[in-house]
GUDRENZA-746760 format. One record per residue: x negated, y negated, z negated of N, C-alpha, C in turn; residue number from 1. Coordinates in steps of 0.2 Angstrom, whole numbers. Atoms other than C-alpha are relative to their C-alpha. Example, Ala and Ser with C-alpha at 12.3 -4.5 7.8 and 13.67 -1.06 7.14 Angstrom:
BEGIN
-4  6  0  -62  22  -39  -4  -6  0  1
4  6  1  -68  5  -36  4  -5  -3  2
END
This chain:
BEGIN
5  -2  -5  136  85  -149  -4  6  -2  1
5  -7  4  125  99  -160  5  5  0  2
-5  -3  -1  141  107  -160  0  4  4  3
2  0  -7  141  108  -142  -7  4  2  4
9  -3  -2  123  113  -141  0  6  -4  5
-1  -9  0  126  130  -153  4  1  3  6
-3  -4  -4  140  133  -144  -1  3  7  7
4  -1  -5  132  134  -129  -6  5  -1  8
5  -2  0  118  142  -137  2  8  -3  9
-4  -5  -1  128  156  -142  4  4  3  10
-2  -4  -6  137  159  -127  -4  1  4  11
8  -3  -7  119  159  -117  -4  6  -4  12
4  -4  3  113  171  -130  3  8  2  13
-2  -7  -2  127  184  -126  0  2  8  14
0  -1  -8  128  181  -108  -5  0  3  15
5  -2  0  110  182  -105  -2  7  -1  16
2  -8  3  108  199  -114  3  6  9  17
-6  -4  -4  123  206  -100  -5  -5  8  18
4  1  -9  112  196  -82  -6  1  -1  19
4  -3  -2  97  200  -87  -4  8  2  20
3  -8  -4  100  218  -84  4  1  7  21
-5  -1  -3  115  215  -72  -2  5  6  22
3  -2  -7  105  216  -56  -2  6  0  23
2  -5  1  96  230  -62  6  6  -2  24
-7  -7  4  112  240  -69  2  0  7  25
-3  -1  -7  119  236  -51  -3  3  6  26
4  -2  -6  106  241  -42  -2  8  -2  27
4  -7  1  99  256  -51  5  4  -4  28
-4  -6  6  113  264  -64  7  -1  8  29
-3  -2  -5  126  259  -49  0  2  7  30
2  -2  -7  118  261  -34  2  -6  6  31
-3  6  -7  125  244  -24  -7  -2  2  32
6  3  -3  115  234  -13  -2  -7  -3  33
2  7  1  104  218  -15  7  -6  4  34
-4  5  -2  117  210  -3  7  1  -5  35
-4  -1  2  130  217  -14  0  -4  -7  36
3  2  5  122  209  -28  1  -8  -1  37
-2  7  0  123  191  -21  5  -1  -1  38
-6  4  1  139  192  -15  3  -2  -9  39
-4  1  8  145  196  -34  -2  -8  -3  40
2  6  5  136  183  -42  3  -7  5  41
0  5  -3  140  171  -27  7  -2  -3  42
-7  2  3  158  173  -29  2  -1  -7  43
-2  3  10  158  173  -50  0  -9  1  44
1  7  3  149  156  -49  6  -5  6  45
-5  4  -3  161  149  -34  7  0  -5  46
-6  -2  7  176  155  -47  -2  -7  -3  47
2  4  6  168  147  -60  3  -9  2  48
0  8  -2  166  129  -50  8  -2  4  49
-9  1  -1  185  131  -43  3  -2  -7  50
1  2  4  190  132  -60  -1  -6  -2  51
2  7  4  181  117  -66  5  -4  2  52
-4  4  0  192  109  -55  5  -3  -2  53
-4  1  2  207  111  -61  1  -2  -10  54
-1  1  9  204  112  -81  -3  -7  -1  55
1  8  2  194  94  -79  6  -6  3  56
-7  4  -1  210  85  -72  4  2  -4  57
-5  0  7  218  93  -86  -2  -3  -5  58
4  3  7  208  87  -97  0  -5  0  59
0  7  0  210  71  -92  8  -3  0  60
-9  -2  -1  230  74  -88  2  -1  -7  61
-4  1  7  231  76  -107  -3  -1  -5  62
4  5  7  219  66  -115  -3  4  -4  63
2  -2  6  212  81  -124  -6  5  2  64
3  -4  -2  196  91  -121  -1  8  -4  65
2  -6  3  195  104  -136  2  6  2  66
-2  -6  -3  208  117  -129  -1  4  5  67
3  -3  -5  202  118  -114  -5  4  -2  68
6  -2  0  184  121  -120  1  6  -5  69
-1  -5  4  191  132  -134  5  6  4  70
0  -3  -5  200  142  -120  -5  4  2  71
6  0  -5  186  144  -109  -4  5  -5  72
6  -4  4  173  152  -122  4  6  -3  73
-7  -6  3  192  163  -129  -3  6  7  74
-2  -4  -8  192  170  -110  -9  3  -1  75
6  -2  -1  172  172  -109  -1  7  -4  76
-1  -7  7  172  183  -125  5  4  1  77
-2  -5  -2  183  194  -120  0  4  7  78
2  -1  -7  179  196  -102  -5  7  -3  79
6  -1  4  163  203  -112  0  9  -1  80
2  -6  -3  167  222  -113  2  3  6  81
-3  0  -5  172  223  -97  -8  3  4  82
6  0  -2  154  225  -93  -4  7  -1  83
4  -7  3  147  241  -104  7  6  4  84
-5  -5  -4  166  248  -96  -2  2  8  85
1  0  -10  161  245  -76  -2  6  0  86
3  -6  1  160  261  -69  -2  0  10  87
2  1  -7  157  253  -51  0  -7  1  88
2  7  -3  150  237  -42  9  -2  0  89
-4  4  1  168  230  -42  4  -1  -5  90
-2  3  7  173  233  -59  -6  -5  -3  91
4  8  1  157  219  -61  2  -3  1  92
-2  6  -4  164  209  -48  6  -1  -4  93
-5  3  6  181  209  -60  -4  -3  -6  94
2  4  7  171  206  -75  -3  -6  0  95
2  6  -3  162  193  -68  5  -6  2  96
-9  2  -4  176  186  -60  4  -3  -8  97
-2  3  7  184  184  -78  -4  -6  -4  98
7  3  4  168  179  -87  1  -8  3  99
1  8  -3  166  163  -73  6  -2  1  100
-5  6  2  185  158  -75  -2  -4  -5  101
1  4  7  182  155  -93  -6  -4  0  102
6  6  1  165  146  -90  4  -7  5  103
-5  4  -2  176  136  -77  5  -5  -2  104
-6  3  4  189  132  -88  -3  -4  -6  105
5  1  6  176  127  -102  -4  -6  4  106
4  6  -3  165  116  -91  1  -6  1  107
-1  10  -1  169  100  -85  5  -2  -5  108
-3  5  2  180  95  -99  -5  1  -9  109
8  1  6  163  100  -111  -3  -7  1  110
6  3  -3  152  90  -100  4  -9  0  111
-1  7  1  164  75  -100  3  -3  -8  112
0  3  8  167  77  -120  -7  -3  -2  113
6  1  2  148  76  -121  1  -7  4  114
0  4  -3  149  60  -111  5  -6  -3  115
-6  5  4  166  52  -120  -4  -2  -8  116
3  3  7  156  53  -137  -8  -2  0  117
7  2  0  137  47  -131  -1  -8  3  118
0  5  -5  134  30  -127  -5  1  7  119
4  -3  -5  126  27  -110  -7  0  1  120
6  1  -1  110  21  -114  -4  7  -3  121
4  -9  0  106  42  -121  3  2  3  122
-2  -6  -4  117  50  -111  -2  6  3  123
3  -5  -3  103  58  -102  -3  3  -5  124
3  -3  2  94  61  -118  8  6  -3  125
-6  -6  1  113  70  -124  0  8  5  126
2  -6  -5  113  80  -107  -5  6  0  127
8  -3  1  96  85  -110  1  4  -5  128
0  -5  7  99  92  -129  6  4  3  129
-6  -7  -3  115  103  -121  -4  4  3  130
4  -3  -4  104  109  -110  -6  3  -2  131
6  -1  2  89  112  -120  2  7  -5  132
-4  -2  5  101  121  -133  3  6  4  133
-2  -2  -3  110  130  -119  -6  7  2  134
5  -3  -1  93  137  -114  -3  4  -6  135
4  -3  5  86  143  -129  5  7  -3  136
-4  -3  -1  100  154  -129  -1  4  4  137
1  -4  -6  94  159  -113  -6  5  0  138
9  -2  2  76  162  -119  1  5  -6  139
-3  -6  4  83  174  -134  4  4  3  140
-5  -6  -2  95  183  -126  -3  5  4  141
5  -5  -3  84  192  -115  -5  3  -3  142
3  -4  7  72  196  -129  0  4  -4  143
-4  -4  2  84  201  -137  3  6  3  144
-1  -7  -4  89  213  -124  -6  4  2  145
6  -2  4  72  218  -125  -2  5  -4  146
-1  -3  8  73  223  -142  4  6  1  147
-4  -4  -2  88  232  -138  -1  6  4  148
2  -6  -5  84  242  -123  -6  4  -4  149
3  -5  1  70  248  -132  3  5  -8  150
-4  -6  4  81  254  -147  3  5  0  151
-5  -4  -2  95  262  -137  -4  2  5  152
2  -5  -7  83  270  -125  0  -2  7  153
-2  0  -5  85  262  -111  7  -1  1  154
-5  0  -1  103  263  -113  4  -7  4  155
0  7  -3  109  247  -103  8  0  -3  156
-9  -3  1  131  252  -108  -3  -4  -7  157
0  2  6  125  250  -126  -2  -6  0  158
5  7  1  114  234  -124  8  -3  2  159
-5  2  -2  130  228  -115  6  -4  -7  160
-3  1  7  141  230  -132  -1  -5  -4  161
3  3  3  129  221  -142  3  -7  2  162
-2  6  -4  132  207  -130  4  -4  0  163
-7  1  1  150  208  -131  2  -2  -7  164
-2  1  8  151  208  -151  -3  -10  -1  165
4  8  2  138  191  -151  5  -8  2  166
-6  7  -2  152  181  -139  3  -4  -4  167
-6  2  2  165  179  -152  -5  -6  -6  168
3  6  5  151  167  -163  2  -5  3  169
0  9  -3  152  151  -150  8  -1  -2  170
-8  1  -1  172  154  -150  1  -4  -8  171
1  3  7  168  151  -169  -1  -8  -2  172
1  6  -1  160  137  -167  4  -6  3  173
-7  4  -3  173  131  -157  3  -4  -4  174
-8  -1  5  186  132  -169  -1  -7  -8  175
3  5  7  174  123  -183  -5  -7  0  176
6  5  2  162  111  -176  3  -5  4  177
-2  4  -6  171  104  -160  6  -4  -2  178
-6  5  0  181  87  -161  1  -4  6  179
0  3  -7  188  77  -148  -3  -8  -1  180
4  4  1  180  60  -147  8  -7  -2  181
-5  4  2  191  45  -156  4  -4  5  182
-4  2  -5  205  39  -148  -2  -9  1  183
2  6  2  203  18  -144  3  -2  -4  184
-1  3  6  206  6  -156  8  -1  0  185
-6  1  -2  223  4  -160  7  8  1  186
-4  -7  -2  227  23  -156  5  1  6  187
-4  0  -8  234  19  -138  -7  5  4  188
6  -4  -6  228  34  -126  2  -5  4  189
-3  2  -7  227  29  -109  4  5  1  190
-8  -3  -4  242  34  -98  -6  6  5  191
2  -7  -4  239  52  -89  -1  -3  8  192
2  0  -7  232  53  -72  5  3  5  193
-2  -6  -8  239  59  -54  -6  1  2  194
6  -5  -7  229  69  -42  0  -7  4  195
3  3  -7  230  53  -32  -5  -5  -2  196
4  5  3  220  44  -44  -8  1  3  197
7  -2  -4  205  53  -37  -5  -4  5  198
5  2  -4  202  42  -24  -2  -7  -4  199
5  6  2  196  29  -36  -8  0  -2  200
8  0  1  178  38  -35  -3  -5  4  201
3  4  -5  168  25  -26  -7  6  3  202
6  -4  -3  153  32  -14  -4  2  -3  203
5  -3  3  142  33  -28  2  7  -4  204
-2  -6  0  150  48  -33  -2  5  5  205
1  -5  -5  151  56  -18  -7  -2  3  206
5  -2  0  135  52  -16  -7  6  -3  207
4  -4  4  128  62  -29  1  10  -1  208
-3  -5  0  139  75  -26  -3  4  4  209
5  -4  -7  131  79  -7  -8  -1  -3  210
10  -2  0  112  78  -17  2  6  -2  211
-3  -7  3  122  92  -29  -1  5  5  212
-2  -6  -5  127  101  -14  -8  3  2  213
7  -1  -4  109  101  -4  -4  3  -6  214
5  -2  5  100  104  -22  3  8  0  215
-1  -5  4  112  119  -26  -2  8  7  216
1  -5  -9  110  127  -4  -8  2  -4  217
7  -5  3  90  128  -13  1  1  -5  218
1  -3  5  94  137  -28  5  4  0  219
-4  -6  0  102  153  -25  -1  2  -8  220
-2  -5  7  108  165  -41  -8  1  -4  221
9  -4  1  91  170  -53  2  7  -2  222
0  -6  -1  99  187  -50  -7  3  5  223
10  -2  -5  83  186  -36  -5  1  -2  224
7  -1  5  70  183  -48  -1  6  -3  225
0  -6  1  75  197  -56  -4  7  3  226
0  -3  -5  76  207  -42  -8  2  3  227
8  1  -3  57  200  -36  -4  3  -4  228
5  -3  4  49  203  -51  -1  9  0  229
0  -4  1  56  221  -52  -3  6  6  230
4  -1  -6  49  223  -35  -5  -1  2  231
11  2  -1  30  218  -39  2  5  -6  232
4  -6  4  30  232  -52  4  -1  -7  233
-1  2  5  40  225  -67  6  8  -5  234
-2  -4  5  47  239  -79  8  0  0  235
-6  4  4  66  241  -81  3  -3  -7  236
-3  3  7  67  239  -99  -4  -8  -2  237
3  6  4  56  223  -98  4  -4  6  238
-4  4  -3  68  215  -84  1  -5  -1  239
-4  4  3  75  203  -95  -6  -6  -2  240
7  6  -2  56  193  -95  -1  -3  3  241
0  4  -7  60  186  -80  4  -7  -3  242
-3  8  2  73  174  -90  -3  -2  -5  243
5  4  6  63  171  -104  -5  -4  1  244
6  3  -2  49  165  -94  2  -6  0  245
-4  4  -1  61  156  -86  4  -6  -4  246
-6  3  5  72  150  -100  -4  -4  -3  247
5  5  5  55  144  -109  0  -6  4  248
2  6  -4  49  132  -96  6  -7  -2  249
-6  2  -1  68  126  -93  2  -5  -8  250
-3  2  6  72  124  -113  -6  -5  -3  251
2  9  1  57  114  -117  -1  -5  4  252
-3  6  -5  58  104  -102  5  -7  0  253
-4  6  -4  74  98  -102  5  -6  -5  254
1  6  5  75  86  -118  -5  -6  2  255
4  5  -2  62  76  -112  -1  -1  7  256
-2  4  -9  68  76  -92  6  -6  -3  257
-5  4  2  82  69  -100  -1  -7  -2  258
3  7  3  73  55  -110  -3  -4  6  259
1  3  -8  66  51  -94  3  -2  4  260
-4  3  -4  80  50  -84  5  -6  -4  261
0  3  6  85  37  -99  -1  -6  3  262
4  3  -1  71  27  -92  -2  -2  9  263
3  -2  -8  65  33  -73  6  -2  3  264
-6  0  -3  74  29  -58  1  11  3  265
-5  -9  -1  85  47  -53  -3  1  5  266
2  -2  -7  76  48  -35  -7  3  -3  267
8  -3  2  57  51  -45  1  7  -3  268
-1  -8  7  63  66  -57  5  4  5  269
-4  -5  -4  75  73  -41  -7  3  3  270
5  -2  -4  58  72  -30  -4  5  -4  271
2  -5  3  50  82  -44  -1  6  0  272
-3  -8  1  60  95  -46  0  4  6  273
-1  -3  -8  62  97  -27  -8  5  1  274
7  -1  0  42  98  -28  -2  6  -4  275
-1  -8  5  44  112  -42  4  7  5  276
-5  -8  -4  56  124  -30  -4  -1  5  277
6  -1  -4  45  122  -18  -4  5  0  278
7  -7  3  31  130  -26  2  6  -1  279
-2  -5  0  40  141  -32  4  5  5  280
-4  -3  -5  49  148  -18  -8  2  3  281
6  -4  -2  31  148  -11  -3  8  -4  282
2  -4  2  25  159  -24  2  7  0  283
-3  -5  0  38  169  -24  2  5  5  284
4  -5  -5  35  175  -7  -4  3  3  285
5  -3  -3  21  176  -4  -5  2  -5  286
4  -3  5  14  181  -20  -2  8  -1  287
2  -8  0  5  198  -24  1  1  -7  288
3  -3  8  6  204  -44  4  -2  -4  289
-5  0  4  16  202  -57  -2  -8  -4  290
1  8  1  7  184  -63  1  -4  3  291
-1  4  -5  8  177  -46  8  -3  -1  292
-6  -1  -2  27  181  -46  3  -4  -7  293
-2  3  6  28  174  -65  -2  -5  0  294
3  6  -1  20  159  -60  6  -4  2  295
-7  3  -3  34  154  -48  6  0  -3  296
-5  -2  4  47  161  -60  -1  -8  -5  297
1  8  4  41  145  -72  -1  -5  4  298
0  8  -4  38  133  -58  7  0  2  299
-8  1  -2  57  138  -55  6  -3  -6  300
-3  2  8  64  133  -75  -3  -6  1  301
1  6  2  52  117  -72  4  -5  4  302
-2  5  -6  62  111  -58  8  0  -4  303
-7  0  4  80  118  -68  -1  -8  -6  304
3  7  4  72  105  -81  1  -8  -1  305
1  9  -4  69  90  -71  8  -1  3  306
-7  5  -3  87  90  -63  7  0  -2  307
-6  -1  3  101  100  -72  5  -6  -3  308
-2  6  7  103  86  -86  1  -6  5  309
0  7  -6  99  72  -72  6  1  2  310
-7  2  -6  115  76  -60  3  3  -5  311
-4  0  4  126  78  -76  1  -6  -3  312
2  9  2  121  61  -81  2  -3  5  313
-2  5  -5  122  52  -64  10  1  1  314
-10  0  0  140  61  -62  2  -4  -6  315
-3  3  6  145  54  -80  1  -8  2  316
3  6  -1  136  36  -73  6  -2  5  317
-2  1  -6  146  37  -57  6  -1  -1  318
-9  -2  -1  164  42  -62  3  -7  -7  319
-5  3  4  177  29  -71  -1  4  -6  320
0  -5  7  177  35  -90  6  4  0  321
-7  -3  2  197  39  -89  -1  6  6  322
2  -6  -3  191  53  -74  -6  3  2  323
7  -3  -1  176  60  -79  0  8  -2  324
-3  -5  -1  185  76  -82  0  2  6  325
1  1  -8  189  76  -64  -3  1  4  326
10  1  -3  171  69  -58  -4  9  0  327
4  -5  0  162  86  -65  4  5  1  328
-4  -7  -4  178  98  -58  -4  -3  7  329
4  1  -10  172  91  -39  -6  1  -1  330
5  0  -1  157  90  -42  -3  8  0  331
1  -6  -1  156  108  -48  2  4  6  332
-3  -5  -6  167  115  -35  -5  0  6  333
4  -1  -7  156  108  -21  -7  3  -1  334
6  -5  0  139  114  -28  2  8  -2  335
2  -6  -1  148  130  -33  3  4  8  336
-1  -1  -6  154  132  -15  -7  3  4  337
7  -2  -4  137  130  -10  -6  5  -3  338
4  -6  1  130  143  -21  2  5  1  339
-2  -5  -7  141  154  -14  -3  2  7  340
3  -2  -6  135  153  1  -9  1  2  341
6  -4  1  118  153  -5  -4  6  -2  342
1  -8  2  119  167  -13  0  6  4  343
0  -5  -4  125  178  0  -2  -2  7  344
6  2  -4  111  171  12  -4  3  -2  345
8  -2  3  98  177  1  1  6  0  346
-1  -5  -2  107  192  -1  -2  3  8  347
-1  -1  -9  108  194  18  -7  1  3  348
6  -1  -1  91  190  20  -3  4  -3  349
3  -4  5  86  200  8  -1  6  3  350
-1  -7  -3  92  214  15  -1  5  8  351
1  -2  -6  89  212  33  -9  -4  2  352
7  2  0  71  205  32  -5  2  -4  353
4  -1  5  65  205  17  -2  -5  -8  354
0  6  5  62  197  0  -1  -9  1  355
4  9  -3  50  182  8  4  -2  3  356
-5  4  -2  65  178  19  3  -4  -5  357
-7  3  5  77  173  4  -3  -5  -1  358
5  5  4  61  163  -4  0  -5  5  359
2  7  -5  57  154  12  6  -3  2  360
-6  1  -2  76  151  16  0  -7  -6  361
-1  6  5  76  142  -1  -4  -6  1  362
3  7  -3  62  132  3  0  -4  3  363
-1  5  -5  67  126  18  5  -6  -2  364
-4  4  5  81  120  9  -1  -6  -5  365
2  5  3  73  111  -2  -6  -5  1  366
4  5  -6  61  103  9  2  -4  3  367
-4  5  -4  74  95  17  3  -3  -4  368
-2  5  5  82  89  1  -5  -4  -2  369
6  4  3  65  82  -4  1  -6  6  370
1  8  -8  63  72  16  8  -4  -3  371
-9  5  0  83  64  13  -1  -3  -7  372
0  3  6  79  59  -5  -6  -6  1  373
7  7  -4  60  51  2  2  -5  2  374
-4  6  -5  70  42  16  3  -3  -2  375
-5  4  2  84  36  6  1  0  -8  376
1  1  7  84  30  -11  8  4  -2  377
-6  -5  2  97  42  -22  3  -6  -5  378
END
């Protein structure tokens, strides 16, 4: 499990460094658009959640999670100069493109190693340490790019490098920390899966899958955030603040959403969160000043906090043990469908109204996730 948690925390540390200037490298050293902006990011993370699909029915296909997950972080790490190379918005969209297969291929048979080796009574607080761990990652790397852009001048290409060199730690950790969870007693695996075994998810699955979707329609890319702050006044070489703020909130949050969700029923700590984007979406419309706009930047981590670790826990809860590989490829695919489309919403809005549409689009969204969670116990 700690494993897990610096591997993560070392892959959030180089990939961090490379989106916290993305937006900005896109927009200002490329010249693309805000909508050009979403779609990239919309289709990486749709990638990504395709992906998941298929590498968590392998993964459950052949009883083994490591390769996959040591794959996935392989792919990332090299995807990784692709980035200081781009010399146009669509040599992003390939690198990206790259990047979120290997986080695809890596994800759901992570999420259900962390699930194979935790019993159920922590599961949430495991969730919650991946996530915490994940995040702190998040919260350096941008600091770190920080640092950096003020070493190399501004240089955004060089910072990139940096980024690229730090990937090949997680793949490390891979190689050295991660074991697959013991086979049962007796050393009999279960018998491999079909594709038709899927339909053994019962409703509670696919129930949590449609809160996933609704939750993911109000949380477009935090390529936006970016974007906002650097549009109340924020400095390009200090860009990368935007996910620190962010990543603070988020990372000490969400060991202790976790413990909670342990404890709490899942509809209290979903209602929360919804009540967190909310605010946030307000502020970030209609705010004036570079405090107002960092306000809802942290009201936007406390809400990543409260729900991330939660609907990675209810999937674990919901799915048969022998297809929990599976569980978190569907689940991904459908929330990353729907950040696809949120993304290049926001974009769209963005570009034909104005920032406070994106903001107020998210809210609406998450307004109506909050009413269907009210009405109907999750």
């Amino acid at each position: 499990m700690w494993a897990l948690g610096l591997v993560s925390l070392f892959m959030d540390l180089s990939s961090e460094i490379v989106h916290g200037l993305l937006p900005l490298f896109l927009t200002v050293t490329l010249g693309a658009s805000v909508a050009t902006v979403g779609m990239i990011d919309g289709i990486a993370e749709a990638t990504a959640s395709i992906s998941k699909v298929f590498s968590g029915w392998l993964s459950d296909r052949i009883g083994r999670r490591k390769p996959l997950i040591l794959l996935g972080y392989s792919l990332a790490a090299l995807s990784k100069p692709l980035f200081p190379l781009a010399g146009s918005a669509a040599a992003v969209l390939v690198a990206r493109f790259a990047d979120r297969i290997g986080k695809g291929i890596r994800g759901a048979p992570r999420d259900a190693l962390i699930a194979d080796v935790t019993p159920p009574e922590i599961r949430g607080r495991a969730f919650g340490l991946r996530q915490a761990m994940d995040t702190a990652g998040g919260f350096a790397g941008p600091l770190l790019a920080i640092v950096l852009m003020a070493l190399f001048a501004n240089d955004i290409r060089a910072v990139f490098w940096v980024a690229a060199a730090l990937a090949w730690l997680c793949v490390v950790c891979v190689l050295v920390g991660v074991e697959e969870a013991p086979r049962a007693p007796g050393g009999v695996r279960a018998p491999p899966i079909r594709l038709g075994d899927v339909r053994d998810f019962d409703r509670g699955f696919w129930a949590v899958t449609g809160i996933g979707i609704v939750f993911t329609l109000a949380r477009f890319s935090e390529a936006f955030l970016i974007l906002r702050a650097a549009a109340a006044g924020l400095p390009l070489a200090l860009a990368p603040l935007v996910l620190v703020a962010m990543s603070l909130v988020y990372g000490v949050g969400a060991y202790p959403a976790g413990a909670l969700a342990d404890r709490r029923p899942a509809r209290v700590l979903l209602a929360w969160g919804l009540v967190a984007l909310i605010g946030a979406d307000a502020l970030l419309a209609w705010g004036r000043g570079l405090p107002v706009i960092f306000a809802g930047i942290g009201l936007w981590g406390a809400h990543m906090a409260l729900t991330q670790g939660l609907l990675g826990k209810l999937v674990a809860d919901a799915a048969p043990a022998r297809l929990r590989g599976s569980a978190f490829g569907l689940f991904n695919l459908a929330t990353g469908l729907a950040m696809l489309f949120a993304s290049l919403l926001a974009g769209l809005l963005w570009e034909a109204i104005g920032p406070s549409a994106t903001f107020l689009a998210g809210g609406s969204f998450a307004a109506l996730a909050l009413l269907l969670i009210l009405v109907r116990r999750a």
